[in-house]
C-alpha positions as CSV (number, residue, x, y, z in Angstrom):
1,X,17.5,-0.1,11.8
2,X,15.9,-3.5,11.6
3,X,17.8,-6.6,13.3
4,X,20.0,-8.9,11.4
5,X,18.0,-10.7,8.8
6,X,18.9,-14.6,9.8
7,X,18.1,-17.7,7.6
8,X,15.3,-20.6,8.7
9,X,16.1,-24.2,8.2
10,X,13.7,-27.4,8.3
11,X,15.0,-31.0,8.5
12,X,12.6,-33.2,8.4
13,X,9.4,-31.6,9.8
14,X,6.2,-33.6,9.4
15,X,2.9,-32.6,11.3
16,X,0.0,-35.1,11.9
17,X,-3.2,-34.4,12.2
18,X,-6.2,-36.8,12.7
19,X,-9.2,-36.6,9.9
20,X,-12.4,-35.8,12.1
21,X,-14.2,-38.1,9.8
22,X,-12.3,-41.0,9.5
23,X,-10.4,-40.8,12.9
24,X,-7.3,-41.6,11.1
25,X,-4.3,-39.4,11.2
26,X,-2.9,-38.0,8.1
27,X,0.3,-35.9,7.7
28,X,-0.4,-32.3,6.7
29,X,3.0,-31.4,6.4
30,X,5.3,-35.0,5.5
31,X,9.1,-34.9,6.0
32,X,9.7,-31.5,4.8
33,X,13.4,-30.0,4.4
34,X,14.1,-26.5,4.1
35,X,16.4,-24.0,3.8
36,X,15.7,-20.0,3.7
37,X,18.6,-17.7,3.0
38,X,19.2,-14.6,5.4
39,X,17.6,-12.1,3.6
40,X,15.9,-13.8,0.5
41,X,12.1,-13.9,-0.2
42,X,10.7,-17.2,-0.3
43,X,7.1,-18.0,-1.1
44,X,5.2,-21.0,0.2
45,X,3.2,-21.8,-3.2
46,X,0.1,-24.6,-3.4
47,X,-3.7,-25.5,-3.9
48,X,-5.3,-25.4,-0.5
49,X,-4.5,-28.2,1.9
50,X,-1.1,-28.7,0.6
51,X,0.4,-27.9,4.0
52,X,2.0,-24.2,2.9
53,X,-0.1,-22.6,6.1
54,X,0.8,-25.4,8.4
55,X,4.5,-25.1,7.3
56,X,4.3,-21.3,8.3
57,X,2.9,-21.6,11.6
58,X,5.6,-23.8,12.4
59,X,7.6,-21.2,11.8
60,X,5.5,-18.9,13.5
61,X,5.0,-21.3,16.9
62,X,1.5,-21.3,15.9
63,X,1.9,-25.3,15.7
64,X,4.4,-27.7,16.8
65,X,6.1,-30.2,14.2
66,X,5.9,-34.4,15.6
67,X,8.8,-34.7,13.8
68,X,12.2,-32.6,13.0
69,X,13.6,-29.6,14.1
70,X,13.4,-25.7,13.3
71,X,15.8,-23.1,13.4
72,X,16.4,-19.8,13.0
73,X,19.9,-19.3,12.3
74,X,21.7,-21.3,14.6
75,X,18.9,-21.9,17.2
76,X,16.5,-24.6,17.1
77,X,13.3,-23.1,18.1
78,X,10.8,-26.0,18.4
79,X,10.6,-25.1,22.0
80,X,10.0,-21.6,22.1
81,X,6.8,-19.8,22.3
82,X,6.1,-16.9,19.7
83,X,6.9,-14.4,21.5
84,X,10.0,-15.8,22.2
85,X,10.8,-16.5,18.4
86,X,13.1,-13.3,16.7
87,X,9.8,-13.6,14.2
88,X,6.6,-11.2,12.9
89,X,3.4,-12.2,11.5
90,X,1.6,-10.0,9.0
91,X,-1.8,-11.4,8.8
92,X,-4.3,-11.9,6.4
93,X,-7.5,-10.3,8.2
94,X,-4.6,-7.5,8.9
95,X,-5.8,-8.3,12.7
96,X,-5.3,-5.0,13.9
97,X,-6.9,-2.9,16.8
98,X,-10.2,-0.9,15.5
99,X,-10.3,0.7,19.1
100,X,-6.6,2.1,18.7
101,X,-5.3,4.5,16.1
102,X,-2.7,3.8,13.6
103,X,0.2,5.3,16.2
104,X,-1.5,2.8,18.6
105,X,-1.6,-0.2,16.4
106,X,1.8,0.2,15.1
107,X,3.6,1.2,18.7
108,X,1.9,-1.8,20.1
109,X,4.8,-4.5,20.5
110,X,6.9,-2.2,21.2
111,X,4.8,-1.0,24.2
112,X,5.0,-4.6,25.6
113,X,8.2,-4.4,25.5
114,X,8.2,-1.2,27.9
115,X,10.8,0.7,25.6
116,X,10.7,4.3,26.3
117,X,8.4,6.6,25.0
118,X,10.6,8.5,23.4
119,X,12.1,5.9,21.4
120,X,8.8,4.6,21.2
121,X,7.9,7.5,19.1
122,X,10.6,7.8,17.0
123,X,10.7,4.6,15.4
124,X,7.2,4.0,15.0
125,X,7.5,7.5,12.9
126,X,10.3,6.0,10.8
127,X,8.3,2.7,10.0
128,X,5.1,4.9,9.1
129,X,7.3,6.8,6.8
130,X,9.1,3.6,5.7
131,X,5.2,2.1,4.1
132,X,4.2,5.7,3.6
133,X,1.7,6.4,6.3
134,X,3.2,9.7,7.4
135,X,0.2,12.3,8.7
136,X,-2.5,9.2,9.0
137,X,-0.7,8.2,12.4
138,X,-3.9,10.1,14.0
139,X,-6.5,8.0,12.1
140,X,-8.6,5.0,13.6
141,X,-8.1,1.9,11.2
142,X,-11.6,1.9,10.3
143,X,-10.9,5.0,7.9
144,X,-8.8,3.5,6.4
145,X,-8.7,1.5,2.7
146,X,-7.8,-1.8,2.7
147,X,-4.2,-1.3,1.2
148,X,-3.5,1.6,3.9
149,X,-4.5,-1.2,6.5
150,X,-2.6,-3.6,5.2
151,X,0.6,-1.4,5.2
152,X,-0.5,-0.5,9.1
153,X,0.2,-4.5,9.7
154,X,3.1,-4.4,7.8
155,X,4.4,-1.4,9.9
156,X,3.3,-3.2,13.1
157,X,5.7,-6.2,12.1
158,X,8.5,-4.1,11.0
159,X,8.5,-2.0,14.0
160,X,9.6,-5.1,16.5
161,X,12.6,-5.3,14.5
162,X,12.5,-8.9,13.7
163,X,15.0,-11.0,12.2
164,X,12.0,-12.9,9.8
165,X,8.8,-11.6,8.4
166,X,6.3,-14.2,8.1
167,X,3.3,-13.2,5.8
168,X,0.0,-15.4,5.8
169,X,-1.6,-14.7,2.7
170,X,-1.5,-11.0,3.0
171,X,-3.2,-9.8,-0.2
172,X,-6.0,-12.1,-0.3
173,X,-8.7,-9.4,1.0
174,X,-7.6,-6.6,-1.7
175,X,-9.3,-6.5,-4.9
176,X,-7.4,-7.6,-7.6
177,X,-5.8,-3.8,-9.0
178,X,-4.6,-3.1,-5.5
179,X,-3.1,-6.8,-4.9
180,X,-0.6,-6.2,-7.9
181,X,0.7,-2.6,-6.7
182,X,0.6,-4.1,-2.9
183,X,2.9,-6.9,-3.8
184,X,5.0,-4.7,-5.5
185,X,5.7,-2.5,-2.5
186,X,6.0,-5.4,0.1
187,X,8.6,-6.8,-2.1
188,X,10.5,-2.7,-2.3
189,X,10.5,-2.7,1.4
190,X,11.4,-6.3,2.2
191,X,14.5,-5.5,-0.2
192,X,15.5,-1.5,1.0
193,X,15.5,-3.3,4.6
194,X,16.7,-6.7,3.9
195,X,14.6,-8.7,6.1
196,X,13.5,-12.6,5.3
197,X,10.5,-12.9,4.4
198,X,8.5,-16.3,4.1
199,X,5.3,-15.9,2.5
200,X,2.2,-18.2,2.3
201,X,0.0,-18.0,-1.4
202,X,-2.2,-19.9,-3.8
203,X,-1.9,-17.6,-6.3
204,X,1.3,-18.2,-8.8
205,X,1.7,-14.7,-10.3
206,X,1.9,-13.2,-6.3
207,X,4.5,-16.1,-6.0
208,X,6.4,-15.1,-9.5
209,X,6.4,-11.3,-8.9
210,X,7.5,-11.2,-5.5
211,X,10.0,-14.3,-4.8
212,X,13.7,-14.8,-4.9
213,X,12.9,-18.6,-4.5
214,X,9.5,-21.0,-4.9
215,X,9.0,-23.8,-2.9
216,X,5.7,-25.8,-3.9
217,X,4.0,-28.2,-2.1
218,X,1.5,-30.6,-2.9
219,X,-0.5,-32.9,-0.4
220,X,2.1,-32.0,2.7
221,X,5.4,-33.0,0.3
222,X,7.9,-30.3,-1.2
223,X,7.3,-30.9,-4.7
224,X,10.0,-28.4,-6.2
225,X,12.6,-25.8,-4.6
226,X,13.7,-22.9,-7.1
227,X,14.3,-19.6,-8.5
228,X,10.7,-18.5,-10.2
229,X,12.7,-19.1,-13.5
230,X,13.9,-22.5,-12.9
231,X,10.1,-23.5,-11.5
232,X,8.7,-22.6,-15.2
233,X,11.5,-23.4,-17.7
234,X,12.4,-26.7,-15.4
235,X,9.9,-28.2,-13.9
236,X,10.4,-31.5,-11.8
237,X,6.8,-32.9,-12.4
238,X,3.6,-32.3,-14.6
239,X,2.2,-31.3,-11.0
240,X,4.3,-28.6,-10.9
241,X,4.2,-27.6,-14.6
242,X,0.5,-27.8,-14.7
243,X,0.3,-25.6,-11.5
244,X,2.7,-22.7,-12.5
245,X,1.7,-21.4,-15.5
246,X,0.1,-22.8,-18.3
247,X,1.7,-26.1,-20.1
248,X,1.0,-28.2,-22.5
249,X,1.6,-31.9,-22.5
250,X,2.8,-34.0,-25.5
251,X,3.5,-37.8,-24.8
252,X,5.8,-39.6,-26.8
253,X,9.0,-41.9,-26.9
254,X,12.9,-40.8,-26.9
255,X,13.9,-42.4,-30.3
256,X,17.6,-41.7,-30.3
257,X,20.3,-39.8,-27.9
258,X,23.3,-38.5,-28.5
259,X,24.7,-37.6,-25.1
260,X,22.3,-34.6,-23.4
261,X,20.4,-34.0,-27.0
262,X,17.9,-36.5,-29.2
263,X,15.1,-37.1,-31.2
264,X,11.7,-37.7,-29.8
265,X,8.9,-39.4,-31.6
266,X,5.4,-37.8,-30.6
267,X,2.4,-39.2,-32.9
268,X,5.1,-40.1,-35.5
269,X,6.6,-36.7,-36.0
270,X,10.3,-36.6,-34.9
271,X,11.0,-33.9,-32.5
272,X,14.9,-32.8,-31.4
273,X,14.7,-32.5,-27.8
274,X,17.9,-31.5,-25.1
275,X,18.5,-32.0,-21.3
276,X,17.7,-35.7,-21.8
277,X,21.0,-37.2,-19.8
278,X,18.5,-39.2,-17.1
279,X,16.0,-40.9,-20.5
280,X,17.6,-43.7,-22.3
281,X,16.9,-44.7,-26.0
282,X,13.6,-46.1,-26.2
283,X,12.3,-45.0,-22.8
284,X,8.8,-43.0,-22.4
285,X,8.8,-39.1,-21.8
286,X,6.7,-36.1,-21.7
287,X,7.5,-33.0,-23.5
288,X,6.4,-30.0,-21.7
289,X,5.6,-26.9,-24.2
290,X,4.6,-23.7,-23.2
291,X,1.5,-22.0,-24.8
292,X,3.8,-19.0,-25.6
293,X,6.9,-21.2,-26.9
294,X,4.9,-22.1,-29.8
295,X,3.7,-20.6,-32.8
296,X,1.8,-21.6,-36.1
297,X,3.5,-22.3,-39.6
298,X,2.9,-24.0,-42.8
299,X,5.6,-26.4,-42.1
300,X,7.3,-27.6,-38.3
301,X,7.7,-30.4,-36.0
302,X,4.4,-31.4,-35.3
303,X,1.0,-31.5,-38.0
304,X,-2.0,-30.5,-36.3
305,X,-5.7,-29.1,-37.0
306,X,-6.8,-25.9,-36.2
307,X,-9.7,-26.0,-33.5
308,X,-10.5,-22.6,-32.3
309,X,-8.4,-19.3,-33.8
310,X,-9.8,-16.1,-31.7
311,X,-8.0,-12.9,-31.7
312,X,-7.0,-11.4,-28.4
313,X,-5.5,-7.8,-29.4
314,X,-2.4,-9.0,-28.4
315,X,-2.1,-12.0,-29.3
316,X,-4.1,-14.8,-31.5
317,X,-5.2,-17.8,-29.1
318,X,-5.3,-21.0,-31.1
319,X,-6.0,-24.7,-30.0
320,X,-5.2,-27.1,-32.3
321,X,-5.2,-31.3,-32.1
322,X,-1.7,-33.1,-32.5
323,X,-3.2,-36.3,-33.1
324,X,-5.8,-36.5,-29.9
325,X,-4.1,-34.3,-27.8
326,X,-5.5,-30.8,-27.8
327,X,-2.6,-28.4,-27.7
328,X,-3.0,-24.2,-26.7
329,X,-1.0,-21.8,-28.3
330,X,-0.3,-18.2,-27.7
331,X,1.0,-16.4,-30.9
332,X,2.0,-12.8,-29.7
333,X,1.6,-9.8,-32.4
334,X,-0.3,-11.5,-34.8
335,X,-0.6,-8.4,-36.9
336,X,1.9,-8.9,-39.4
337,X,1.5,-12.8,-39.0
338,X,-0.7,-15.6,-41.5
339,X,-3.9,-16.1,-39.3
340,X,-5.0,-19.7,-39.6
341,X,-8.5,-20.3,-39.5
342,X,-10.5,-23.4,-38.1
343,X,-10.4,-26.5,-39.9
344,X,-6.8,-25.0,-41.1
345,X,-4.0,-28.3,-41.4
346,X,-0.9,-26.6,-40.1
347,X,2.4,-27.2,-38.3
348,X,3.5,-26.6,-34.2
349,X,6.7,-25.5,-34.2
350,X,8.8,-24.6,-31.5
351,X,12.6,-24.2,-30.7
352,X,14.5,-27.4,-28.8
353,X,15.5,-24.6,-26.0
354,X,12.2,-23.9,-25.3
355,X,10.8,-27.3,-23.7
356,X,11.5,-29.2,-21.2
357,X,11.6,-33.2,-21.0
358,X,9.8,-35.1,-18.0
């Protein structure tokens, strides 16, 4: 039985660091506030240097914040050491033990921790069934694949009985097969024990598949906070379109409003758009459109020229100019559907539901 799963909260972290070429200091992670549900899985999602590894060892004790506070449930743990912090690390060079077997590895902590053998024993047996290492408890970690090491970390972390399970970038040694059906099984046991998890990644289908909420960061700022569907459908910034996902950008002006719906002018075609309430009449915006919100017609919102068609199986990949602006498109089951060809004048069309406004 795992401890009880407690929530984290930053206010206001920020950690400086200076630039060893410039000698100037620069804030890796800039006024960051936080709050992580007991129990949920929340990713840490970014390009590199955006402070998502910084933010975690903060967590961790790894680093101390120059500014704000951390707790873990109602304790601020800023001072603490982390070993002293109700907290496990899963690594992502697994950082186990090659001279100890997988028993070893996994009984480690609780070793330290001078528990009886006994007990000892018993729950390190539990956790190796738990990530379904049962009979391998003999083997040296060097005979192992790289997913059955992975789960041996995993085990290692669970074993301690922490109240948070901190994972830096976990998956990022795995080939790209094994990734997918190791994610899927980190996020079955994080759920059948109900731990919190906070977990570092650059990649945004890891962060998609395995997250209750998304928090991106961009140059050491929390750019968005959200449920993997309100990240994609809603996104606060072309940043954070762009970087989730695939999107397409369409300038233009709002014409007219009526309340939360209007009419958007984009290279003279007239476009209803909805969830407008912060634009006023006359004011620019972007319209965000997805590759796979939009499909091909002989008549729609927006005229355009064909520039590539290329069937994918699956679907029929077309980009296509709206004026200057290239625009991709993802038409799924093409079979049954008029293929345009290049050089083809045809229409974008989409549904008002479908896009969002920046």
């Amino acid at each position: 039985m795992l401890a009880e799963s407690k929530g984290i909260r930053l206010e206001h972290i920020s950690k400086i660091y200076q630039d060893p070429k410039t000698g100037k200091d620069f804030k890796a992670v800039d006024d960051a506030n936080i709050v992580i549900e007991p129990g949920s899985f929340v990713t840490l999602l970014g390009p590199s240097g955006c402070g998502k590894t910084t933010t975690l060892r903060m967590i961790a004790g790894f680093e101390s914040p120059d500014e704000g506070e951390i707790y873990l449930g109602d304790q601020a743990i800023n001072e603490l050491t982390p070993n002293k912090r109700d907290t496990a690390m899963v690594f992502q060079s697994y950082a186990l033990f090659p001279h100890y077997n997988v028993y070893d590895n996994v009984a480690y902590g609780l070793k330290l921790r001078k528990m009886d053998k006994e007990d000892i024993h018993k729950k390190v047996m539990n956790i190796l069934d738990l990530v379904e290492l049962t009979g391998m408890e003999g083997r040296m970690t060097n005979q192992l694949s790289g997913g059955q090491q992975q789960r041996v970390a995993l085990a290692r972390a669970l074993v301690v009985e922490p109240s948070v399970l901190l994972f830096d970038e976990p998956l990022s040694n795995l080939d790209a097969k094994l990734r997918v059906s190791m994610r899927t099984e980190i996020r079955n046991i994080q759920q059948r024990v109900g731990i919190t998890a906070v977990y570092v990644t650059h990649d945004q289908s890891e962060a998609m598949a395995l997250s209750d909420q998304i928090i991106i960061m961009n140059k050491g700022v929390v750019a968005q906070i959200g449920s993997p569907q309100q990240i994609y459908y809603h996104p606060n910034s072309e940043f954070v379109a762009d970087f989730i996902g695939e999107a397409n950008f369409l300038k233009g002006r709002i014409e007219s409003k009526n309340g939360s719906q209007g009419v958007m002018d984009i290279n003279g075609c007239k476009v209803d758009v909805i969830d407008i309430e912060k634009f006023g009449e006359g004011s620019e915006a972007t319209l965000v459109l997805r590759p796979e919100a939009a499909t091909l017609g002989d008549s729609g919102q927006l005229e355009c020229k064909v520039l590539l068609s290329c069937f994918m199986g699956s679907y029929q990949n077309y980009h296509v100019t709206v004026g200057n602006i290239v625009v991709k498109i993802t038409e799924f089951n093409p079979k049954q559907k008029k293929i345009y060809q290049v050089g083809d004048t045809a229409y974008v069309r989409f549904e008002a539901s479908d896009v969002h406004v920046l």
